[in-house]
PDB file with one MODEL, atoms N, CA, C and O in Angstrom:
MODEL        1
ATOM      1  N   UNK A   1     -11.718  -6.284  12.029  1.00  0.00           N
ATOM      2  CA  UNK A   1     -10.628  -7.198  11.764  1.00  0.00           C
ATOM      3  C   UNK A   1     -10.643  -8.296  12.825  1.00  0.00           C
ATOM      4  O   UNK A   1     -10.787  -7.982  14.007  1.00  0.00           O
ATOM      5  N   UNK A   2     -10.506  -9.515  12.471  1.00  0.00           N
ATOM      6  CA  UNK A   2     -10.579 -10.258  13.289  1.00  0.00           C
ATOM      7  C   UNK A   2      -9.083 -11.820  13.176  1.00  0.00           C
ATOM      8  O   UNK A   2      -8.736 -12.231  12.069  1.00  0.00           O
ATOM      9  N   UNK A   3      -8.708 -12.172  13.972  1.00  0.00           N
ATOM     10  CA  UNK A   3      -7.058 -12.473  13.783  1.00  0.00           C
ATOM     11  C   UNK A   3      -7.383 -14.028  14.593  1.00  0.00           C
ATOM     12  O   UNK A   3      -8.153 -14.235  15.531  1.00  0.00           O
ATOM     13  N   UNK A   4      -6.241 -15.278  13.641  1.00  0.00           N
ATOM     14  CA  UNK A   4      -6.367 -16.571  14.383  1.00  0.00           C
ATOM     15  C   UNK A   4      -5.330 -16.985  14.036  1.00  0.00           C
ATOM     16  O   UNK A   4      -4.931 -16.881  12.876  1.00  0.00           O
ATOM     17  N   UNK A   5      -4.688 -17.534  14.964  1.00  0.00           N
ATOM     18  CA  UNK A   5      -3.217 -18.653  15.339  1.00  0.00           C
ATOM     19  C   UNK A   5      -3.937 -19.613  14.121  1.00  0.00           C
ATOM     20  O   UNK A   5      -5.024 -20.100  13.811  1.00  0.00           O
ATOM     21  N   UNK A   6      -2.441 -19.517  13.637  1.00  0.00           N
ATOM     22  CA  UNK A   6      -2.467 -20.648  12.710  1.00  0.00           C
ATOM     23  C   UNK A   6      -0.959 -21.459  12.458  1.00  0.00           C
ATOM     24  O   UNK A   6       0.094 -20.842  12.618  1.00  0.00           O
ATOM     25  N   UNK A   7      -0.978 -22.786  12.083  1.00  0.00           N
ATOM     26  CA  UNK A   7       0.276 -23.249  11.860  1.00  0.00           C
ATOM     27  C   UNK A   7       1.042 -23.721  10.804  1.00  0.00           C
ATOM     28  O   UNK A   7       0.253 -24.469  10.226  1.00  0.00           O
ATOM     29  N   UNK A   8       2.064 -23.749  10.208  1.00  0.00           N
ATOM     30  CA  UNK A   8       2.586 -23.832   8.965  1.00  0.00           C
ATOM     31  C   UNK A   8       3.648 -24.572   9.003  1.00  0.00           C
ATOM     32  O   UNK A   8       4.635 -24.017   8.521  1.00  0.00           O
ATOM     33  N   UNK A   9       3.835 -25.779   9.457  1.00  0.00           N
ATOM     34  CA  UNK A   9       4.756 -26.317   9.930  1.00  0.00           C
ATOM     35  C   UNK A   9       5.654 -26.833   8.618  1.00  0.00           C
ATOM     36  O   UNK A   9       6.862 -26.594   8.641  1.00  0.00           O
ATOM     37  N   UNK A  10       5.169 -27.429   7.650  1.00  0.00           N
ATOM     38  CA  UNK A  10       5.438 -28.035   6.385  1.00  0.00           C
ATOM     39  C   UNK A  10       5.391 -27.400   5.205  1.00  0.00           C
ATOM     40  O   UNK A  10       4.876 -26.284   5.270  1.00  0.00           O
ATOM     41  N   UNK A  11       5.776 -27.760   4.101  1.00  0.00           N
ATOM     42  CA  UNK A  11       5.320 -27.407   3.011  1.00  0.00           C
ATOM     43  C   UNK A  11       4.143 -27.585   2.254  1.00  0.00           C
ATOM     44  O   UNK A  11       3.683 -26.756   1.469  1.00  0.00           O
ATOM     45  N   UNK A  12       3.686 -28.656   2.507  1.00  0.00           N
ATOM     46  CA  UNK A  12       2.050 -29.112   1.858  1.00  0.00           C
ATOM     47  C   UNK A  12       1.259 -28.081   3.118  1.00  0.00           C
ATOM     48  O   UNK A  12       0.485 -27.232   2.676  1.00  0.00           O
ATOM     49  N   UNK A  13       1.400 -28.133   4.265  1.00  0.00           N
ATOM     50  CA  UNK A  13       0.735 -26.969   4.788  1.00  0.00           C
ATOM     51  C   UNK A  13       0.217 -25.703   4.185  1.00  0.00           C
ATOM     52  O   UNK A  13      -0.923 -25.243   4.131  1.00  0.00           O
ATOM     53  N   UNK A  14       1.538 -25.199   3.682  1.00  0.00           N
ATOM     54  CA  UNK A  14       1.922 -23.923   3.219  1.00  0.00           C
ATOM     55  C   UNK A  14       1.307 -23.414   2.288  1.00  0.00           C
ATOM     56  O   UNK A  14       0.758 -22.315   2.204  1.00  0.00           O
ATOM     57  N   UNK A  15       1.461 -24.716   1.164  1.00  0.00           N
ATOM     58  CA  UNK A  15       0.855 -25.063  -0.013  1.00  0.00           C
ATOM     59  C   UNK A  15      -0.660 -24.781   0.181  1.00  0.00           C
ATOM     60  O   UNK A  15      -1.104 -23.730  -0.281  1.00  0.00           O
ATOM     61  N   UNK A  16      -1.581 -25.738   0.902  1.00  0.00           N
ATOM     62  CA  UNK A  16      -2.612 -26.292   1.240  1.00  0.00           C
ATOM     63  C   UNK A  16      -3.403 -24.627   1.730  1.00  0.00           C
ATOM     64  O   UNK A  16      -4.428 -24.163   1.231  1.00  0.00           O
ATOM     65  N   UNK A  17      -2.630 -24.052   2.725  1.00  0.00           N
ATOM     66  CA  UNK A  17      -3.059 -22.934   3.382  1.00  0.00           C
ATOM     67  C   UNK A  17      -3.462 -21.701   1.836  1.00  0.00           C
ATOM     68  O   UNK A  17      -4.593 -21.339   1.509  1.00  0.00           O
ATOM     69  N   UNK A  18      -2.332 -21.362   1.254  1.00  0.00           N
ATOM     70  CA  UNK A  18      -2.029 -20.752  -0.056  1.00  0.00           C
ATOM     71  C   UNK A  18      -3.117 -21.105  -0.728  1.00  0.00           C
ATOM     72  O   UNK A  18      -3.989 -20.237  -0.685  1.00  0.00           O
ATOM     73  N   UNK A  19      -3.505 -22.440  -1.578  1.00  0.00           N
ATOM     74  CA  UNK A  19      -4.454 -22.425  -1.810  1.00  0.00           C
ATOM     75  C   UNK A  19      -5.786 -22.392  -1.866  1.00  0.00           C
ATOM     76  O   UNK A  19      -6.522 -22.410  -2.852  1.00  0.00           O
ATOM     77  N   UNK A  20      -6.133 -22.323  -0.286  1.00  0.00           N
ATOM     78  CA  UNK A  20      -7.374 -22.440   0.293  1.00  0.00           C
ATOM     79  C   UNK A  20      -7.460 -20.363   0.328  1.00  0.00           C
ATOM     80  O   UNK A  20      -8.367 -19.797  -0.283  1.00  0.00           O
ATOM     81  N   UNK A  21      -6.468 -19.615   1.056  1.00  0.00           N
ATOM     82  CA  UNK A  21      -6.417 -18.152   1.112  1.00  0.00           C
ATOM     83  C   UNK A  21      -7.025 -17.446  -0.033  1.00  0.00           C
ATOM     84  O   UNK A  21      -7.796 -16.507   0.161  1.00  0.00           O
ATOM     85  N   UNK A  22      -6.677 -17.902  -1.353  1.00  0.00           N
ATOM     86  CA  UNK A  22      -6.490 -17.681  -2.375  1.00  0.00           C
ATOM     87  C   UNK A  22      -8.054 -17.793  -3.163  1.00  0.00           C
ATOM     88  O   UNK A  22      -8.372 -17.613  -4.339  1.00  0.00           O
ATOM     89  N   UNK A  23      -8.598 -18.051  -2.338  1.00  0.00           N
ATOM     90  CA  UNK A  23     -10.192 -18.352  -2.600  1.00  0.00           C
ATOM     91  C   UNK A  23     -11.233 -17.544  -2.318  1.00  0.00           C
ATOM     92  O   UNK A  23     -12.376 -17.594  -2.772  1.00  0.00           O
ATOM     93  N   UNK A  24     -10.640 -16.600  -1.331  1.00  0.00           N
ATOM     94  CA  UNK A  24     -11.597 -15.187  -1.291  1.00  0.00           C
ATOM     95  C   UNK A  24     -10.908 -13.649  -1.711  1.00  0.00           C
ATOM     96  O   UNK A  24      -9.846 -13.405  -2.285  1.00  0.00           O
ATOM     97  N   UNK A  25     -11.605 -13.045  -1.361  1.00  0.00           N
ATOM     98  CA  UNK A  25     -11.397 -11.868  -2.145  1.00  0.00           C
ATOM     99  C   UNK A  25     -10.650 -10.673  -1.421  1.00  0.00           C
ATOM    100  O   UNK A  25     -10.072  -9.688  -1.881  1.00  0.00           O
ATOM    101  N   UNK A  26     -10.865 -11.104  -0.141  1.00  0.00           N
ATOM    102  CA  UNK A  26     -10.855 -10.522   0.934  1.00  0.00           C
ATOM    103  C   UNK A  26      -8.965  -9.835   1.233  1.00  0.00           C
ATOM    104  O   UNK A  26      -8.126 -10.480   0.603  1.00  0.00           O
ATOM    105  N   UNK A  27      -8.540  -8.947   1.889  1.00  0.00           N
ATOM    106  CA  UNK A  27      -7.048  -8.805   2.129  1.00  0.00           C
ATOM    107  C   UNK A  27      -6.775  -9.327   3.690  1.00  0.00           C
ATOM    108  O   UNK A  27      -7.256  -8.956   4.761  1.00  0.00           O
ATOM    109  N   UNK A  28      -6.061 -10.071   3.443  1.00  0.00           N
ATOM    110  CA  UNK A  28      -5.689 -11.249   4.854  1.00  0.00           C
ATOM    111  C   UNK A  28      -3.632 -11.108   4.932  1.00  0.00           C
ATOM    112  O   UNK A  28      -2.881 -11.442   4.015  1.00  0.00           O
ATOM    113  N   UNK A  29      -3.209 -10.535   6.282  1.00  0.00           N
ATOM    114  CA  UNK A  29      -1.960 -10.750   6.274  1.00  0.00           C
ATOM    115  C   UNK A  29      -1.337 -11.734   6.995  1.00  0.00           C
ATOM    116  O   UNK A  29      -2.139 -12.612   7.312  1.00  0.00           O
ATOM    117  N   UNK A  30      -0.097 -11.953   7.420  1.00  0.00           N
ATOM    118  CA  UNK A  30       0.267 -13.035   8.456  1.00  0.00           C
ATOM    119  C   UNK A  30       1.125 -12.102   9.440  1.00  0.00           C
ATOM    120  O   UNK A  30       1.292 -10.990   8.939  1.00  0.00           O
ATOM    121  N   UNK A  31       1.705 -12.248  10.684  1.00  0.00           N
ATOM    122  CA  UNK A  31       2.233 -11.711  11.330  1.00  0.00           C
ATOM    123  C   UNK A  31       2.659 -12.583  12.188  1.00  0.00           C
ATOM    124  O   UNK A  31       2.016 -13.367  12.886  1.00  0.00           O
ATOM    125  N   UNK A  32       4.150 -12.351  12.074  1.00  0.00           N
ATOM    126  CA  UNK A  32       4.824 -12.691  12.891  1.00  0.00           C
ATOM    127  C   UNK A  32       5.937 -12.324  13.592  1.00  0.00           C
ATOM    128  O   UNK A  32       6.958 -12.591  12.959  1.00  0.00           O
ATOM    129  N   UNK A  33       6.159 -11.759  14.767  1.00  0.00           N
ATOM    130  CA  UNK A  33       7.110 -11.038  15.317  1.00  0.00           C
ATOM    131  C   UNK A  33       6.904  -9.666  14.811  1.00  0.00           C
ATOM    132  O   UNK A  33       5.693  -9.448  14.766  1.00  0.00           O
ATOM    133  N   UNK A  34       7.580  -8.678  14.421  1.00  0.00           N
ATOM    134  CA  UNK A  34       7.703  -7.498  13.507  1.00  0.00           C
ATOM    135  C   UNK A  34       7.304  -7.493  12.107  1.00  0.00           C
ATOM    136  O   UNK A  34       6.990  -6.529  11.409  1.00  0.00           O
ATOM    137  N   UNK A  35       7.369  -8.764  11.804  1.00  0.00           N
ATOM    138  CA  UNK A  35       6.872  -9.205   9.908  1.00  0.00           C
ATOM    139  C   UNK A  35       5.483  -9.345   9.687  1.00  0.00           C
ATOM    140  O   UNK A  35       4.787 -10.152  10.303  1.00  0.00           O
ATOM    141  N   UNK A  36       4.947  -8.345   8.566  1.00  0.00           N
ATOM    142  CA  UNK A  36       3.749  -8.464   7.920  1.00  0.00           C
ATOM    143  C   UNK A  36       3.776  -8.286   6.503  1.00  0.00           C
ATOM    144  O   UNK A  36       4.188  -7.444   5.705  1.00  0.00           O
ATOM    145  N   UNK A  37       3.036  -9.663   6.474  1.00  0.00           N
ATOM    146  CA  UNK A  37       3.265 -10.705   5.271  1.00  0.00           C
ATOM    147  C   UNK A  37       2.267 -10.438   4.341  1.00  0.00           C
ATOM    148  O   UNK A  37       1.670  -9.524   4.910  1.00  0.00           O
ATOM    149  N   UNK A  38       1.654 -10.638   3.225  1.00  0.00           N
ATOM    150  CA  UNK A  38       0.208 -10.934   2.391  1.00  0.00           C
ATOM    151  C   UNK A  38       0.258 -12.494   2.649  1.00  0.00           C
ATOM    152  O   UNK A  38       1.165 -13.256   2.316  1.00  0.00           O
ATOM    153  N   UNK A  39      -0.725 -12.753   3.209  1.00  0.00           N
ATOM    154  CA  UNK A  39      -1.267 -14.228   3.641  1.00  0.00           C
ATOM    155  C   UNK A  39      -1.223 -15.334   2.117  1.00  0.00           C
ATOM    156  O   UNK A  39      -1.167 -16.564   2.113  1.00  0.00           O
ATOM    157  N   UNK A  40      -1.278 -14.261   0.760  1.00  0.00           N
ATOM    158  CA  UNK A  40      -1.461 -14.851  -0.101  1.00  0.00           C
ATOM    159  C   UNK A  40      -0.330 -15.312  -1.222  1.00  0.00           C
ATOM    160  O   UNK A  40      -0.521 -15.922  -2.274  1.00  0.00           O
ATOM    161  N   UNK A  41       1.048 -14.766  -0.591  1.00  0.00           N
ATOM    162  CA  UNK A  41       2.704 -14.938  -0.910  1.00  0.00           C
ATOM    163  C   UNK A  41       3.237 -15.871  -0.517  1.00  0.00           C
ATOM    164  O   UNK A  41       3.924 -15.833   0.504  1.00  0.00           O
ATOM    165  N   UNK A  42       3.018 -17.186  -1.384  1.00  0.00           N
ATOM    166  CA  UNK A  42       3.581 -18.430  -1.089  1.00  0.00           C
ATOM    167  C   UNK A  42       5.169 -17.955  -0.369  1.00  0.00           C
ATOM    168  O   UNK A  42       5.619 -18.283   0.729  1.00  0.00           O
ATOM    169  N   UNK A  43       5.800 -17.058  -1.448  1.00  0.00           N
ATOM    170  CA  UNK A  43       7.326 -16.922  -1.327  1.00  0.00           C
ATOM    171  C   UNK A  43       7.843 -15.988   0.218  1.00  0.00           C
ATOM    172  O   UNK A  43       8.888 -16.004   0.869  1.00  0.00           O
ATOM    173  N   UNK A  44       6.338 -15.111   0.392  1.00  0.00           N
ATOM    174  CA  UNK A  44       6.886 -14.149   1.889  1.00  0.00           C
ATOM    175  C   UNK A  44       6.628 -15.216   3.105  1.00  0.00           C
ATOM    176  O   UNK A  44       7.176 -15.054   4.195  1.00  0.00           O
ATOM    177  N   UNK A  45       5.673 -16.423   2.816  1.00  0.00           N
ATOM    178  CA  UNK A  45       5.454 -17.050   3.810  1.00  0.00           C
ATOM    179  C   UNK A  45       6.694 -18.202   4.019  1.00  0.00           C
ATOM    180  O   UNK A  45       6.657 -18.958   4.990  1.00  0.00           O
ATOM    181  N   UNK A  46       7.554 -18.250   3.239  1.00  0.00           N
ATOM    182  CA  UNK A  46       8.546 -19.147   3.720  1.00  0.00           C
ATOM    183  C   UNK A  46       9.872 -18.302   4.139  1.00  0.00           C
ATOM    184  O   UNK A  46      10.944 -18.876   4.328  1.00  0.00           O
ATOM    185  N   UNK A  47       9.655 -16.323   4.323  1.00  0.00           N
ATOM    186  CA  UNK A  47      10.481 -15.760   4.813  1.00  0.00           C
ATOM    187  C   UNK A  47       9.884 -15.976   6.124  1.00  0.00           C
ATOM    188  O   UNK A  47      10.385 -15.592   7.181  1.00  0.00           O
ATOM    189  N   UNK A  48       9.152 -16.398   6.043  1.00  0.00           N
ATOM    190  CA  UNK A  48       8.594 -16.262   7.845  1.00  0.00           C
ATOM    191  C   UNK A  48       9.620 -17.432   8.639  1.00  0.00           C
ATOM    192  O   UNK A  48      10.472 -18.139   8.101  1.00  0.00           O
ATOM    193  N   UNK A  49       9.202 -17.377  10.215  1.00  0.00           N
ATOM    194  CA  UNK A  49       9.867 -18.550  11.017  1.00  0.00           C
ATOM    195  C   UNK A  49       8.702 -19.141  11.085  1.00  0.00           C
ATOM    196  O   UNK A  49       7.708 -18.505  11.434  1.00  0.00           O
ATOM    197  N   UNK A  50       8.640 -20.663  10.709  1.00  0.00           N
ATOM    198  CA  UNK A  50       7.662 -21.205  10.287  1.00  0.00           C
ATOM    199  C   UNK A  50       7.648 -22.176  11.917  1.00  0.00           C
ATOM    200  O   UNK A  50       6.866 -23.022  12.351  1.00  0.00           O
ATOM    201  N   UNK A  51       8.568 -21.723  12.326  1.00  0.00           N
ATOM    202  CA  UNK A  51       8.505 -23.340  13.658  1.00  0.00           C
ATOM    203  C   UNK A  51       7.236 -22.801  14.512  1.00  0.00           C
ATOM    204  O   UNK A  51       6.469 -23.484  15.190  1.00  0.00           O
ATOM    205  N   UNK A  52       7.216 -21.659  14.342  1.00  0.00           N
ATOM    206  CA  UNK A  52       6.089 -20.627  15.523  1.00  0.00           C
ATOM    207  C   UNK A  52       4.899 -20.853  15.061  1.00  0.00           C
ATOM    208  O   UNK A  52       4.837 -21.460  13.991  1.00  0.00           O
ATOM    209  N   UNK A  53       3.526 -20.398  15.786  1.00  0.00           N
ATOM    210  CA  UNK A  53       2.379 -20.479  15.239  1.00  0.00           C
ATOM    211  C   UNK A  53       2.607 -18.512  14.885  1.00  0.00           C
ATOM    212  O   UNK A  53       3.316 -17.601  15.312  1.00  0.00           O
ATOM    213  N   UNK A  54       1.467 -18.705  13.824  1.00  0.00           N
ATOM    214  CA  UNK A  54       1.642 -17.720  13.065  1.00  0.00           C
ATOM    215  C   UNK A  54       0.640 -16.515  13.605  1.00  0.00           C
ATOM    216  O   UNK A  54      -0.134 -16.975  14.445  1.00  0.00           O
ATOM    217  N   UNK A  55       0.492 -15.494  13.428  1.00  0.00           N
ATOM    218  CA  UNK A  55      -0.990 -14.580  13.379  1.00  0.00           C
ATOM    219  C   UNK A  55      -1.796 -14.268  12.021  1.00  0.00           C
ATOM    220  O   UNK A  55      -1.491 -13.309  11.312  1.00  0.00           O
ATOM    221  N   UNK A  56      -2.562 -14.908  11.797  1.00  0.00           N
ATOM    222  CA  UNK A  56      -3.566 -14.353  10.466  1.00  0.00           C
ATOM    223  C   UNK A  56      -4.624 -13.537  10.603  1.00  0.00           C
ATOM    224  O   UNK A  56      -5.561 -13.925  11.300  1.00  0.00           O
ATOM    225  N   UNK A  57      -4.677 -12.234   9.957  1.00  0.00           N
ATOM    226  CA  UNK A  57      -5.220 -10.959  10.212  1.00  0.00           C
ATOM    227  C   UNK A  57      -6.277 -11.256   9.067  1.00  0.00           C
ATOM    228  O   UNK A  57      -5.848 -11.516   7.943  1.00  0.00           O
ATOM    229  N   UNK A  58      -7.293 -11.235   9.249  1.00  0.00           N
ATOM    230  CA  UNK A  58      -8.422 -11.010   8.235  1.00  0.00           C
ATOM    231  C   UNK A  58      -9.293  -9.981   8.760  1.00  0.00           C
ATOM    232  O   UNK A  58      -9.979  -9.947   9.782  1.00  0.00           O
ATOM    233  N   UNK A  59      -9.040  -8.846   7.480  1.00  0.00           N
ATOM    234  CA  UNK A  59      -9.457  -7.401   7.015  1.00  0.00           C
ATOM    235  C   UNK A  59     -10.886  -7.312   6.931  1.00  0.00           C
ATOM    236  O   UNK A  59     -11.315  -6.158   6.915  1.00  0.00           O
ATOM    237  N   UNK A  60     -11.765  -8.272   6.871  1.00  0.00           N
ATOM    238  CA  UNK A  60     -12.791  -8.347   6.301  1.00  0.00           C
ATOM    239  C   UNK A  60     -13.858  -9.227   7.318  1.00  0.00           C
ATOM    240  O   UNK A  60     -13.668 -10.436   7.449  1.00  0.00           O
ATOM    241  N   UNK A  61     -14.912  -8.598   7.981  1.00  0.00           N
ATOM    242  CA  UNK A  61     -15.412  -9.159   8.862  1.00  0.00           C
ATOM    243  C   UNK A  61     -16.525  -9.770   8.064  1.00  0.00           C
ATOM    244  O   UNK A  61     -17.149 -10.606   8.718  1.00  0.00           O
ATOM    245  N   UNK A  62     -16.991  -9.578   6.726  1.00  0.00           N
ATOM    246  CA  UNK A  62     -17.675 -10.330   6.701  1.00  0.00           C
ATOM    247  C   UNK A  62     -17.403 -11.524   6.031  1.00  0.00           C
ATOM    248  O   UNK A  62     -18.240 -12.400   5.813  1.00  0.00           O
ATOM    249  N   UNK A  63     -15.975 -11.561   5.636  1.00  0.00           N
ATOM    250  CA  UNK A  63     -15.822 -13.107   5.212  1.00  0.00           C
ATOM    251  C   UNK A  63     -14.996 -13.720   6.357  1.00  0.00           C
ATOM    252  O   UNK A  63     -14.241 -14.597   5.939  1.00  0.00           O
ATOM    253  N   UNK A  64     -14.913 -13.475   7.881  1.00  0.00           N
ATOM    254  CA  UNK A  64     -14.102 -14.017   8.880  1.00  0.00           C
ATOM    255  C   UNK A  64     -14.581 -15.261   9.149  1.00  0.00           C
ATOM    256  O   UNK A  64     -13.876 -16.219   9.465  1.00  0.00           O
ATOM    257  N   UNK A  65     -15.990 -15.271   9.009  1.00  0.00           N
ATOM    258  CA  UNK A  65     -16.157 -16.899   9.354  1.00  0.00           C
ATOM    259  C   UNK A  65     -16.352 -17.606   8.623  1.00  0.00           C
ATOM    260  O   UNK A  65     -16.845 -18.659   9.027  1.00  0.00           O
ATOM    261  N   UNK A  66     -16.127 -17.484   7.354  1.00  0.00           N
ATOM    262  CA  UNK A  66     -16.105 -18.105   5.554  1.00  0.00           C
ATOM    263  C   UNK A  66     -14.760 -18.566   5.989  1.00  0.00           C
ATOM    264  O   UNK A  66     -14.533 -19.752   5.749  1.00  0.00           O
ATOM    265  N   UNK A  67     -13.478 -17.643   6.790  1.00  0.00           N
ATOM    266  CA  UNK A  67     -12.524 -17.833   6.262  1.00  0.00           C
ATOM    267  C   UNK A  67     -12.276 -19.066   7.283  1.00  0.00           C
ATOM    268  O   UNK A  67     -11.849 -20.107   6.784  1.00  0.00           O
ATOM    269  N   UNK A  68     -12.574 -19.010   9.021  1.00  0.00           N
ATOM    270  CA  UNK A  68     -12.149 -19.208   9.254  1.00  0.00           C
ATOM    271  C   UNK A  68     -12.395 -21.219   9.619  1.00  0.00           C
ATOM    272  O   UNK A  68     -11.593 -22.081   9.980  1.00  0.00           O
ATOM    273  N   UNK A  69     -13.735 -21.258   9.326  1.00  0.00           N
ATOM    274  CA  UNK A  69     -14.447 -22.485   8.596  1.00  0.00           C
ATOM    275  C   UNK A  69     -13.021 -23.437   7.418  1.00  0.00           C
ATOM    276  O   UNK A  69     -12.578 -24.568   7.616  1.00  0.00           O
ATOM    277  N   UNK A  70     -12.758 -22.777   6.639  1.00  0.00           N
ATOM    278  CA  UNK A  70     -11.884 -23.301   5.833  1.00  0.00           C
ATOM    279  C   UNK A  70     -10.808 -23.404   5.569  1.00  0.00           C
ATOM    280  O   UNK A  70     -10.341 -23.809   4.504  1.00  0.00           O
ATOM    281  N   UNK A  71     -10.189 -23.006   6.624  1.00  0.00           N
ATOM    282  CA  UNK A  71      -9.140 -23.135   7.684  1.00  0.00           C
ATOM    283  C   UNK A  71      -8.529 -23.376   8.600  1.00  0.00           C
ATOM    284  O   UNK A  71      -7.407 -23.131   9.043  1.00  0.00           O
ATOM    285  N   UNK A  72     -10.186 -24.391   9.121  1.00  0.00           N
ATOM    286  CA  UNK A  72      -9.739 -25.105  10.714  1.00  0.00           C
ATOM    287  C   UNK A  72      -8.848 -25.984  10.175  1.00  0.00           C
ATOM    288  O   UNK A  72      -7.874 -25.603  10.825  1.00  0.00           O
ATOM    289  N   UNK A  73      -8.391 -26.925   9.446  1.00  0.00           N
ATOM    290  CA  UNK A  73      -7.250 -27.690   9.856  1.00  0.00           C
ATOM    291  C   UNK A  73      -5.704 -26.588  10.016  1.00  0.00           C
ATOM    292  O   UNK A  73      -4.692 -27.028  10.562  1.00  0.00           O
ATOM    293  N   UNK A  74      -5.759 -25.474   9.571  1.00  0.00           N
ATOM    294  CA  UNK A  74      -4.300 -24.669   9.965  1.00  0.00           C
ATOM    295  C   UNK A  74      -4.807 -23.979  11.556  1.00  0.00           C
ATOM    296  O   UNK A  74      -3.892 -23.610  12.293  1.00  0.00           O
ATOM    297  N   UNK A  75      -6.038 -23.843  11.976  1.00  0.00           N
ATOM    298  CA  UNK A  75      -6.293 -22.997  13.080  1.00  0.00           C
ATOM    299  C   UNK A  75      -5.469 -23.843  14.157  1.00  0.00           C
ATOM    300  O   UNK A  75      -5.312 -25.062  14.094  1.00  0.00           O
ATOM    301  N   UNK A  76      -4.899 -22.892  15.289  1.00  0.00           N
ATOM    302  CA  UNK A  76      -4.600 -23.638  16.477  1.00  0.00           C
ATOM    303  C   UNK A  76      -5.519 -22.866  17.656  1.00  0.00           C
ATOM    304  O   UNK A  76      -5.492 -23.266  18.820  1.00  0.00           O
TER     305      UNK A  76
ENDMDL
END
């Protein structure tokens, strides 16, 4: 498992992030504080506190650098 700060500041973010997640196959969560999310729940990701940078957990080492390639604009 391998995990990267990411940020979600907006809604086209959110959006943008959602649809890019949504492209592998892989099980990816978000974490934040005590909350673990499915990375791929438009609706759990706006229970989150979005002002924070986030934690994204990807389950799957061999799509970690597929994922995380297509995700540098959310990486911090």
């Amino acid at each position: 498992m391998k995990t990267f700060n990411i940020s979600l500041n907006s809604i086209d973010k959110v959006k943008g992030f959602v649809d890019t997640i949504c492209r592998f196959d892989g099980d990816f969560d978000l974490v934040s504080g005590r909350y673990v999310i499915d990375a791929k729940s438009i609706m759990g990701i706006f229970s989150l506190d979005l002002s924070k940078p986030i934690e994204l957990a990807v389950h799957s080492d061999d799509e970690a650098d597929a994922v995380k390639e297509a995700l540098a604009p959310f990486i911090i």
